[in-house]
MILUMRO-637091 format. One record per atom (N, C-alpha, C, O): atom name; residue in three letters; residue number from 1; x, y, z. Coordinates in nm, 3 decimals, padded with zeros to 5 digits. Layout:
BEGIN
+------+------+-----+---------+---------+---------+
! atom ! rest !  nr !      xx !      yy !      zz !
+------+------+-----+---------+---------+---------+
!   CA !  ala ! NUM !       X !       Y !       Z !
...
+------+------+-----+---------+---------+---------+
//
This chain:
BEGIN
+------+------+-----+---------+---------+---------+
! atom ! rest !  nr !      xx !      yy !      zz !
+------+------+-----+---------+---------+---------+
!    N !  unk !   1 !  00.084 ! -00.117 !  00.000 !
!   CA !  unk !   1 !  00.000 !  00.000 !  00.000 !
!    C !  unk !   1 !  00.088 !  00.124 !  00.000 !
!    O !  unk !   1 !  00.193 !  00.114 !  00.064 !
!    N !  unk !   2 !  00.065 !  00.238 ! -00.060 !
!   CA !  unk !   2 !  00.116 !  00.358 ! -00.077 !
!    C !  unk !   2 ! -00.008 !  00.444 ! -00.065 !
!    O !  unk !   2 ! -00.119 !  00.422 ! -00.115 !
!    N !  unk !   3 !  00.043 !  00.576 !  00.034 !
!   CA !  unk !   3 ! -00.052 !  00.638 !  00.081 !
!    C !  unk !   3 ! -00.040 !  00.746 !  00.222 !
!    O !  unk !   3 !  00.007 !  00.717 !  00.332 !
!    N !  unk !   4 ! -00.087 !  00.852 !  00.186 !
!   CA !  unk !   4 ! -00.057 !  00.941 !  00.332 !
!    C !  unk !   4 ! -00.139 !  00.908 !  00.459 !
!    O !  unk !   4 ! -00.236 !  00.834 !  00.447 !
!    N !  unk !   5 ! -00.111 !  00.949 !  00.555 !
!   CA !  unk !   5 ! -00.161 !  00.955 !  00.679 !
!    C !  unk !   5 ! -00.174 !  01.036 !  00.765 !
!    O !  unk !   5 ! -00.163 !  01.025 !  00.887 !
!    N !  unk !   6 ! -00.217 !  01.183 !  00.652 !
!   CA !  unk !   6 ! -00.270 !  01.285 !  00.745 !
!    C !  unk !   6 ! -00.133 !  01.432 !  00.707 !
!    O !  unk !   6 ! -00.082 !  01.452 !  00.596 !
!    N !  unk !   7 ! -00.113 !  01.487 !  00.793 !
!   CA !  unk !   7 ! -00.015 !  01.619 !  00.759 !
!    C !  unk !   7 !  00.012 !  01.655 !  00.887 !
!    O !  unk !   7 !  00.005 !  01.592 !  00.993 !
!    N !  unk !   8 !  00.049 !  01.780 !  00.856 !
!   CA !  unk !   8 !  00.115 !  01.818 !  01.026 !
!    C !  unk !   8 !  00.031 !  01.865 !  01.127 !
!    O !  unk !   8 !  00.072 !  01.883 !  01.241 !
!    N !  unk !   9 ! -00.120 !  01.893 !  01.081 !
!   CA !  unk !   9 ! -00.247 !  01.949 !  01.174 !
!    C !  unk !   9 ! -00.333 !  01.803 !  01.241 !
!    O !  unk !   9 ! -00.396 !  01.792 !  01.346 !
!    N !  unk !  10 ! -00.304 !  01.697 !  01.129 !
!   CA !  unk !  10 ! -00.366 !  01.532 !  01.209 !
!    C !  unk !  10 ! -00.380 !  01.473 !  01.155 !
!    O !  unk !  10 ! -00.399 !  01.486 !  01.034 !
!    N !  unk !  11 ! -00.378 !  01.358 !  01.230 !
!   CA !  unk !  11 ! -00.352 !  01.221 !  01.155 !
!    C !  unk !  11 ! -00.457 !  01.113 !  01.146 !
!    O !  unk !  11 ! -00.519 !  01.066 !  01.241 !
!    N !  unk !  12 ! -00.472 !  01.069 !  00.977 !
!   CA !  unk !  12 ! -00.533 !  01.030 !  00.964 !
!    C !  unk !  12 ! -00.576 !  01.005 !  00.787 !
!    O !  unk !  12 ! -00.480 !  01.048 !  00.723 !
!    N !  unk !  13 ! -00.676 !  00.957 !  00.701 !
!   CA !  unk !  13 ! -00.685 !  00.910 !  00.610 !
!    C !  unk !  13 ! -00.783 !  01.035 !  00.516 !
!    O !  unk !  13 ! -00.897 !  01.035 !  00.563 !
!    N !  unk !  14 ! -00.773 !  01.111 !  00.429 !
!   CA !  unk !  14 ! -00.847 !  01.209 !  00.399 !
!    C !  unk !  14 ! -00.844 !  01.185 !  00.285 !
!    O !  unk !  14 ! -00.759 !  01.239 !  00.215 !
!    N !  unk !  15 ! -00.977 !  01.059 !  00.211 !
!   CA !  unk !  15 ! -01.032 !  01.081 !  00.115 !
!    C !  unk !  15 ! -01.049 !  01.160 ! -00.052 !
!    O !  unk !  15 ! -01.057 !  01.141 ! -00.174 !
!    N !  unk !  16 ! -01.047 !  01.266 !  00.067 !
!   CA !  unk !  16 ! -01.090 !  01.375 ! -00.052 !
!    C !  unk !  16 ! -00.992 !  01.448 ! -00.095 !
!    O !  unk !  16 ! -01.006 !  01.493 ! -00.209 !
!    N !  unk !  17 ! -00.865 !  01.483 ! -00.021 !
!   CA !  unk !  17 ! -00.768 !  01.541 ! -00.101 !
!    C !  unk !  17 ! -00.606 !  01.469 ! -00.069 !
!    O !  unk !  17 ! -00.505 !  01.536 ! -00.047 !
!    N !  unk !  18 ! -00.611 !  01.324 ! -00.074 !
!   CA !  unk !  18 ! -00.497 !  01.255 ! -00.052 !
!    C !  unk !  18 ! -00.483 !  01.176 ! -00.118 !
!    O !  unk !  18 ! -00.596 !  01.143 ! -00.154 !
!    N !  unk !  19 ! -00.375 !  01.086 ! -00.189 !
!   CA !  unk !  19 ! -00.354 !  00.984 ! -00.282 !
!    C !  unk !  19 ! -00.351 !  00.867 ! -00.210 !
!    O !  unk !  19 ! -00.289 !  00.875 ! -00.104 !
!    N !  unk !  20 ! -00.416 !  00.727 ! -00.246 !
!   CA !  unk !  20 ! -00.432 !  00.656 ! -00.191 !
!    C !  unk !  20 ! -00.377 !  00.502 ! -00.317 !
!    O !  unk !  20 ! -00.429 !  00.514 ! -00.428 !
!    N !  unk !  21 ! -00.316 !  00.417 ! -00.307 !
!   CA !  unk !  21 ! -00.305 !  00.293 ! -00.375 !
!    C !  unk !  21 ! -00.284 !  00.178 ! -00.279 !
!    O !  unk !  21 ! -00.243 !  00.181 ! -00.163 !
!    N !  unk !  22 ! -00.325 !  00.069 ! -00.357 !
!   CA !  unk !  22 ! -00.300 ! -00.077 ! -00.314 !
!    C !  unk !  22 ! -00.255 ! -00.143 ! -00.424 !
!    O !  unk !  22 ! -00.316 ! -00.096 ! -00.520 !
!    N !  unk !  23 ! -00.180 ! -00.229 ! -00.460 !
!   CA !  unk !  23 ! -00.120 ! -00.362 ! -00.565 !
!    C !  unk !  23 ! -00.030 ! -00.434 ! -00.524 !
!    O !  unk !  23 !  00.013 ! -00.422 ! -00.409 !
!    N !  unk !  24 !  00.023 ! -00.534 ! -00.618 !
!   CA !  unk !  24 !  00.134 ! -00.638 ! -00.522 !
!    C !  unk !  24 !  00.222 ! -00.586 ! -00.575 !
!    O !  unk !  24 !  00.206 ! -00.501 ! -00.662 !
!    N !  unk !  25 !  00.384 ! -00.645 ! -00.516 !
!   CA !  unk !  25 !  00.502 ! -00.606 ! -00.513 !
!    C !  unk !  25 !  00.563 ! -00.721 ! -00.634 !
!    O !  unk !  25 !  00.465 ! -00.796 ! -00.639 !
!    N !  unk !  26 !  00.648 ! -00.771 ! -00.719 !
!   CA !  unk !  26 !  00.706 ! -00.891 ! -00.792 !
!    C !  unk !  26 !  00.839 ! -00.816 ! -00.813 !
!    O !  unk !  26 !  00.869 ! -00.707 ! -00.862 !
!    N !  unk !  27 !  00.915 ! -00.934 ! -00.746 !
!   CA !  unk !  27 !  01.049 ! -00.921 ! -00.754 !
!    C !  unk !  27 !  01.082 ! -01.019 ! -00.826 !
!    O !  unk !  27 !  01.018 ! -01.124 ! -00.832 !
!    N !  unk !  28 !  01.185 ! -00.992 ! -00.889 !
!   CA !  unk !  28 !  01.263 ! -01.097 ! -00.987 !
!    C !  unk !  28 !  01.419 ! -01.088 ! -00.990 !
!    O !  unk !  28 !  01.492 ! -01.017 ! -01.059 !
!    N !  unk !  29 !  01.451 ! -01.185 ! -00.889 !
!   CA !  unk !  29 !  01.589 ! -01.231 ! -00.897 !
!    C !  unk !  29 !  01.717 ! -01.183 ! -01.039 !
!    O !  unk !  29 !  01.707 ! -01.251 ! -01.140 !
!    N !  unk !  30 !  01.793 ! -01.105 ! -01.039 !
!   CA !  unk !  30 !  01.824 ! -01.095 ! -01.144 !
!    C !  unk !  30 !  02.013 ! -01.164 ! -01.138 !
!    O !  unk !  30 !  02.046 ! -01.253 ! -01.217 !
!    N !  unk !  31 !  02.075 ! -01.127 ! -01.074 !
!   CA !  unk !  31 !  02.155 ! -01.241 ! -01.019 !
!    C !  unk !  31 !  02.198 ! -01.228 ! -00.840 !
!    O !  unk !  31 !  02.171 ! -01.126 ! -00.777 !
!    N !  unk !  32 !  02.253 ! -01.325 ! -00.791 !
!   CA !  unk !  32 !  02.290 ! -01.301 ! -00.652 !
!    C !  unk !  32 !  02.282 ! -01.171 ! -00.615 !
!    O !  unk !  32 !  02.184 ! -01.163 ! -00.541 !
!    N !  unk !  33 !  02.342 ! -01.045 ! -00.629 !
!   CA !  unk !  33 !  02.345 ! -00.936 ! -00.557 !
!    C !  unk !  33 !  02.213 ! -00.824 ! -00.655 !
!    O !  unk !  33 !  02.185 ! -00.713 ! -00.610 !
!    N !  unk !  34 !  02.143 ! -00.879 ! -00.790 !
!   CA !  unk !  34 !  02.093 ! -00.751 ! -00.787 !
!    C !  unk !  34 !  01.934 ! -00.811 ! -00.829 !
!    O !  unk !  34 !  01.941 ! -00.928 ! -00.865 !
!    N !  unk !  35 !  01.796 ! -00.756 ! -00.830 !
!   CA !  unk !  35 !  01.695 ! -00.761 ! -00.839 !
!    C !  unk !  35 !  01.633 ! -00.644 ! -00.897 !
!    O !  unk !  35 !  01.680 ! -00.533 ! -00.922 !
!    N !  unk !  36 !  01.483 ! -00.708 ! -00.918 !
!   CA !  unk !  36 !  01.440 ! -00.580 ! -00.993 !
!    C !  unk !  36 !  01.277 ! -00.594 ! -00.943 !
!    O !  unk !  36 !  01.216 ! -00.701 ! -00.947 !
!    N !  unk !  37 !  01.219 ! -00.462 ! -00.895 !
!   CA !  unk !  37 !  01.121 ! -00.458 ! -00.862 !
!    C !  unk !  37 !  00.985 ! -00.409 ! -00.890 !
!    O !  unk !  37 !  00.962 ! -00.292 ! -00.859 !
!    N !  unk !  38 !  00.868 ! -00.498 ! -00.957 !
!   CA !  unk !  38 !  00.782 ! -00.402 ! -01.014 !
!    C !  unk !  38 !  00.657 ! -00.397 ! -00.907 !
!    O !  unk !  38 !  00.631 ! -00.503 ! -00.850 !
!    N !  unk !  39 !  00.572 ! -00.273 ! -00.873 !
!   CA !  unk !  39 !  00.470 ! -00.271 ! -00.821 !
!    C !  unk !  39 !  00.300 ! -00.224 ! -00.896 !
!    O !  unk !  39 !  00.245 ! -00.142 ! -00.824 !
!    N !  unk !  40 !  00.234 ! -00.254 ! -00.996 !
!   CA !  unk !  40 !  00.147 ! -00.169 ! -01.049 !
!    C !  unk !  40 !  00.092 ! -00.186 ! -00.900 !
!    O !  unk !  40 !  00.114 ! -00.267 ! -00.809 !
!    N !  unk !  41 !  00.011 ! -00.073 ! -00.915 !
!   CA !  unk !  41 ! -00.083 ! -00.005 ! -00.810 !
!    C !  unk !  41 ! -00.184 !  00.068 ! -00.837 !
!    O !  unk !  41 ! -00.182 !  00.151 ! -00.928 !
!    N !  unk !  42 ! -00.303 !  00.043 ! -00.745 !
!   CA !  unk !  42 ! -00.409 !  00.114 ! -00.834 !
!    C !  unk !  42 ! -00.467 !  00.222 ! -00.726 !
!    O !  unk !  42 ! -00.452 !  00.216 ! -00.604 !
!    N !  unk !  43 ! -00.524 !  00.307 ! -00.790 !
!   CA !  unk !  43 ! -00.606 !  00.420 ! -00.707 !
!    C !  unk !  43 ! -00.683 !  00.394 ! -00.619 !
!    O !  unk !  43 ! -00.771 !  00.336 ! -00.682 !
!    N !  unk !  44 ! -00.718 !  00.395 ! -00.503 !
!   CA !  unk !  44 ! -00.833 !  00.393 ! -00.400 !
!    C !  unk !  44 ! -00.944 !  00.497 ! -00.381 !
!    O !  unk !  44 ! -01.066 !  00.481 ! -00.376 !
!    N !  unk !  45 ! -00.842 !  00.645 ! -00.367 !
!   CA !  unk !  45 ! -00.916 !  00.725 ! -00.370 !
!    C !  unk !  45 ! -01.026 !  00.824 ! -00.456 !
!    O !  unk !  45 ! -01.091 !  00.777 ! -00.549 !
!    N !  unk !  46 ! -01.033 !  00.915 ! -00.429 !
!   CA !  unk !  46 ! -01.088 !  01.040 ! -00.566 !
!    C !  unk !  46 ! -01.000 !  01.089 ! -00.590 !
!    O !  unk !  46 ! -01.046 !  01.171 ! -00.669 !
!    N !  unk !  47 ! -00.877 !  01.112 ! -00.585 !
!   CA !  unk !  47 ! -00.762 !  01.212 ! -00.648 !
!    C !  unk !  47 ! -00.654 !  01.143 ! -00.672 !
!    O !  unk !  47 ! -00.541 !  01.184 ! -00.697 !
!    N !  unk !  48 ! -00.704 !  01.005 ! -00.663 !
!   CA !  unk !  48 ! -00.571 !  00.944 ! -00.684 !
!    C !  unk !  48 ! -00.598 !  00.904 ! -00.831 !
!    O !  unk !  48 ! -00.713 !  00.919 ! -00.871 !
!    N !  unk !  49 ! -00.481 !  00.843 ! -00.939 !
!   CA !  unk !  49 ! -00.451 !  00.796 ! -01.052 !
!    C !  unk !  49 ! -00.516 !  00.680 ! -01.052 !
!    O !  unk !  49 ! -00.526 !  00.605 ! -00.955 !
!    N !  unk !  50 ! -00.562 !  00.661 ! -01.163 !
!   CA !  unk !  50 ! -00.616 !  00.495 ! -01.162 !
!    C !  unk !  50 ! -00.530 !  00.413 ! -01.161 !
!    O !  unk !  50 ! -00.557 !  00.312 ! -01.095 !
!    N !  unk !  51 ! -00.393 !  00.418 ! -01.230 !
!   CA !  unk !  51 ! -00.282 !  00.302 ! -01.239 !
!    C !  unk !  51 ! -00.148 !  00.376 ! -01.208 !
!    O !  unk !  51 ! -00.111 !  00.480 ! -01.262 !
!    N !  unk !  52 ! -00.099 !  00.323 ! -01.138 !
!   CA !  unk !  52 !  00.052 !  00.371 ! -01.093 !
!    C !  unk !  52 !  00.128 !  00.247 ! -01.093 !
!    O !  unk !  52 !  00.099 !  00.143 ! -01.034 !
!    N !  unk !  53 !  00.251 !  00.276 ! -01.180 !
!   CA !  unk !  53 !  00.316 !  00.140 ! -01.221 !
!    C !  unk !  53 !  00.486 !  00.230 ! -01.147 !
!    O !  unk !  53 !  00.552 !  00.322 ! -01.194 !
!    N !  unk !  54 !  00.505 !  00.141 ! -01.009 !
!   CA !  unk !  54 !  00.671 !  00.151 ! -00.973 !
!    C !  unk !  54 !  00.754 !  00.076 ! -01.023 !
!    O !  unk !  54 !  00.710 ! -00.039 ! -01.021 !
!    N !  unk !  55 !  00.857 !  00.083 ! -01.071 !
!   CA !  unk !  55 !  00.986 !  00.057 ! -01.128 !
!    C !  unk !  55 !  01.113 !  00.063 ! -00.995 !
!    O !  unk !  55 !  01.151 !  00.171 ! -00.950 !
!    N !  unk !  56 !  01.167 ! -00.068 ! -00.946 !
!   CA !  unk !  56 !  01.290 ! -00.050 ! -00.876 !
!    C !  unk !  56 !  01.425 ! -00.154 ! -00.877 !
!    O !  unk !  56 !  01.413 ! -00.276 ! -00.881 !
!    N !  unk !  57 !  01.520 ! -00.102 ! -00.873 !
!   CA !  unk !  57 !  01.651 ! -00.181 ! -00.934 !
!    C !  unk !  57 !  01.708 ! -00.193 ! -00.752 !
!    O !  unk !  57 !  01.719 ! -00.095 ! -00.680 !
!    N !  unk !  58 !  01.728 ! -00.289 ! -00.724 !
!   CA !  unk !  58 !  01.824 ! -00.280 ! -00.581 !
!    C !  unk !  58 !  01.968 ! -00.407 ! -00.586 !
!    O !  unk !  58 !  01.955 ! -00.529 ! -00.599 !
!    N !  unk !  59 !  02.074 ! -00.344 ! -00.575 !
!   CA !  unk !  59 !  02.154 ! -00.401 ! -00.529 !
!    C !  unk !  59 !  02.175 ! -00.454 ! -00.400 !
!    O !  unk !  59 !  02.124 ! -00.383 ! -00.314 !
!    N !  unk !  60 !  02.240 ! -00.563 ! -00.354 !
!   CA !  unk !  60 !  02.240 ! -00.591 ! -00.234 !
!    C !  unk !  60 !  02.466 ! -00.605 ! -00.187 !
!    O !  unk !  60 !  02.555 ! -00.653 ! -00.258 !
!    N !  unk !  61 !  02.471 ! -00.576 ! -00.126 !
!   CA !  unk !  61 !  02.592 ! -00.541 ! -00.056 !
!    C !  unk !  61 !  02.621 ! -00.702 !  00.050 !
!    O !  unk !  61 !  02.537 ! -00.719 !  00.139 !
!    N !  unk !  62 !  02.704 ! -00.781 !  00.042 !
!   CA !  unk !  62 !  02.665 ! -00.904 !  00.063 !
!    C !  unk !  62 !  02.842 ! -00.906 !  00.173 !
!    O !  unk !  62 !  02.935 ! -00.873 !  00.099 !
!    N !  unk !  63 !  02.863 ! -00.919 !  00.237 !
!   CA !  unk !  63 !  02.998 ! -00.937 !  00.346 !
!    C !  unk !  63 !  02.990 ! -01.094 !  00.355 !
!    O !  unk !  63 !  02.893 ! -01.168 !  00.372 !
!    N !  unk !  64 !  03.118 ! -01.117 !  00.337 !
!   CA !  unk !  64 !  03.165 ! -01.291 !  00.377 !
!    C !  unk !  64 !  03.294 ! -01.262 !  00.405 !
!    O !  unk !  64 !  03.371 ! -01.352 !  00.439 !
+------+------+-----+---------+---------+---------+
//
């Protein structure tokens, strides 16, 4: 889930002028130290986008 929880006056879930998504996460192994991460995500709210597609590359830093 991606999504605010309010601002600096209170906390909490506001509908009407906050962006709201839910979708799954798929990672795909790309070799030992690096992966790649996609999330589509879709809108919940009224101001939010209907489709939000994340893109993420992570290396991992591995000590032996």
């Amino acid at each position: 889930m991606i999504g605010a929880l309010g601002d600096t006056h209170r906390f909490g879930v506001d509908w009407h002028a906050q962006q709201q998504y839910a979708g799954p996460v798929v990672t795909f192994e790309l070799s030992r130290y690096w992966s790649l991460h996609l999330e589509p995500a879709f809108g919940l709210s009224e101001v939010s986008d209907p489709l939000v597609m994340r893109i993420g590359v992570a290396y991992m830093v591995h000590r032996e």
